[in-house]
N, C-alpha and C positions, 0 to 999 in steps of 0.2 A: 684376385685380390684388388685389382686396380679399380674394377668396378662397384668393390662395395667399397672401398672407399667416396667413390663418385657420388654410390645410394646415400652416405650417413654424411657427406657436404651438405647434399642437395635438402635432406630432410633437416639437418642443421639449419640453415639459409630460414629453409621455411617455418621455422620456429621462432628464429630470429625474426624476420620480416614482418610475423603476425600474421600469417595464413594460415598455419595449425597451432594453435594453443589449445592444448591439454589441459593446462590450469583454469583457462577462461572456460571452455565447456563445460567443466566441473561446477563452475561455483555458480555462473549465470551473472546477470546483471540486476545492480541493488539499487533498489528505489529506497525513499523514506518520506514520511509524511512526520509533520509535527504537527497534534492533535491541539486544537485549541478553543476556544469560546466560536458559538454557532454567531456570526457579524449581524442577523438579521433580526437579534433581541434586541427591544427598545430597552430604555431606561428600568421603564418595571418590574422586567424582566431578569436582568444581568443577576439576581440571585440565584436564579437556577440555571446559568449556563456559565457555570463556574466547573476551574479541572485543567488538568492537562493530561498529553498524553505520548506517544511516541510510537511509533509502526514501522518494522523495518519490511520490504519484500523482495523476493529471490525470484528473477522469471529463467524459469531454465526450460527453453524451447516454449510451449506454451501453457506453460505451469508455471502460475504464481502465488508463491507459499508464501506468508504472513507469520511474522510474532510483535509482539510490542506489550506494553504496561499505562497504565491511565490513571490518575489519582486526583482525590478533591472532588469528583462529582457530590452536588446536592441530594442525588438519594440513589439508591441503587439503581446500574446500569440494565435496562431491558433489551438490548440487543445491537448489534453492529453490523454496518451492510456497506459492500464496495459498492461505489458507485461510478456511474459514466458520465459527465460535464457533457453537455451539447458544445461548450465551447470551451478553452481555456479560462479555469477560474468560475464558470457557471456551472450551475447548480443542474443535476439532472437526472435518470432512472435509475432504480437498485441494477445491479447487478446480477449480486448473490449475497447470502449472510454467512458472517465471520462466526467465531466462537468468542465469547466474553463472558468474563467473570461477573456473575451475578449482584454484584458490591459496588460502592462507590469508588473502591480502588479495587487494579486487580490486572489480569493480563489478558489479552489478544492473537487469537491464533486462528490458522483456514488455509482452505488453498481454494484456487479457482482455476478451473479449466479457460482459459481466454482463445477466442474467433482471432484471426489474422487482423479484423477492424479494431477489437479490443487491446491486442496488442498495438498498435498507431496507436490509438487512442494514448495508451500509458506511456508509449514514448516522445507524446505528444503534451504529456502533462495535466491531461484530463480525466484522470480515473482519482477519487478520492473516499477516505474512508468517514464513517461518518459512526459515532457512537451517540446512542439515545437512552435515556433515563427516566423514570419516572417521574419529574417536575420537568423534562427537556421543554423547549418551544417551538412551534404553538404545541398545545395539550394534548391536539391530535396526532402529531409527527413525533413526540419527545425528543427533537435532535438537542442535541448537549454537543457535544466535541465535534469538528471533524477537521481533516489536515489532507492536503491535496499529495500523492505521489510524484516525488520528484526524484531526478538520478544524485 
């Protein structure tokens, strides 16, 4: 008797202290991006990089699942793609492609398998999502929206 009481201190303690949470394993850790005008449109531009947006993500071990909503884009959305910043705030390669509502407004969803660098990376503040549209800029990229991952 004496010893399970010892067992259910000791695993108490360590629930208490934060060495084993149950709850935190469960839910993982939540990023959010707030999706907003692509900064790199001139003046002539700002009509079609118009919208907002919101993206929340769960990384549970090395699994990061995505949902969010975007609205106002200038014409329907053509696709959405995480990406990787070379630096904090910098612009830089796909990733992998989200799911997005074919509309100028609509929702966001995916998951991505993330490398141990990818992982740094997002909790480094360098992974962003990036939504493109038909009028997006330049012509060639159609980026419209993107908002960088943060805790």
């Amino acid at each position: 008797m004496q010893t399970k009481r010892v067992v259910v201190l000791v695993a108490a303690l360590a629930v208490v202290a934060g060495m084993v949470s149950p709850v935190r394993a469960q839910s993982g850790e939540k990023y959010t991006a707030r999706l907003s005008a692509i900064p790199i449109a001139g003046p002539n531009d700002r009509a079609n990089v118009t919208g907002k947006g919101s993206v929340s993500a769960t990384l549970s071990g090395t699994k990061l699942t995505f949902s969010g909503s975007f609205e106002g884009l200038p014409a329907s959305a053509t696709m959405v793609q995480l990406h990787r910043g070379v630096a904090k705030g910098v612009r830089g390669p796909v990733m992998t492609d989200l799911t997005i509502a074919k509309a100028a407004a609509g929702m966001i969803s995916g998951t991505a398998d993330l490398t141990a660098p990818d992982v740094e990376a997002l909790k480094a503040g360098r992974l962003y999502i990036q939504v493109h549209s038909e009028k997006g800029v330049p012509k060639e990229d159609g980026a419209t929206l993107w908002g960088w991952l943060l805790k």
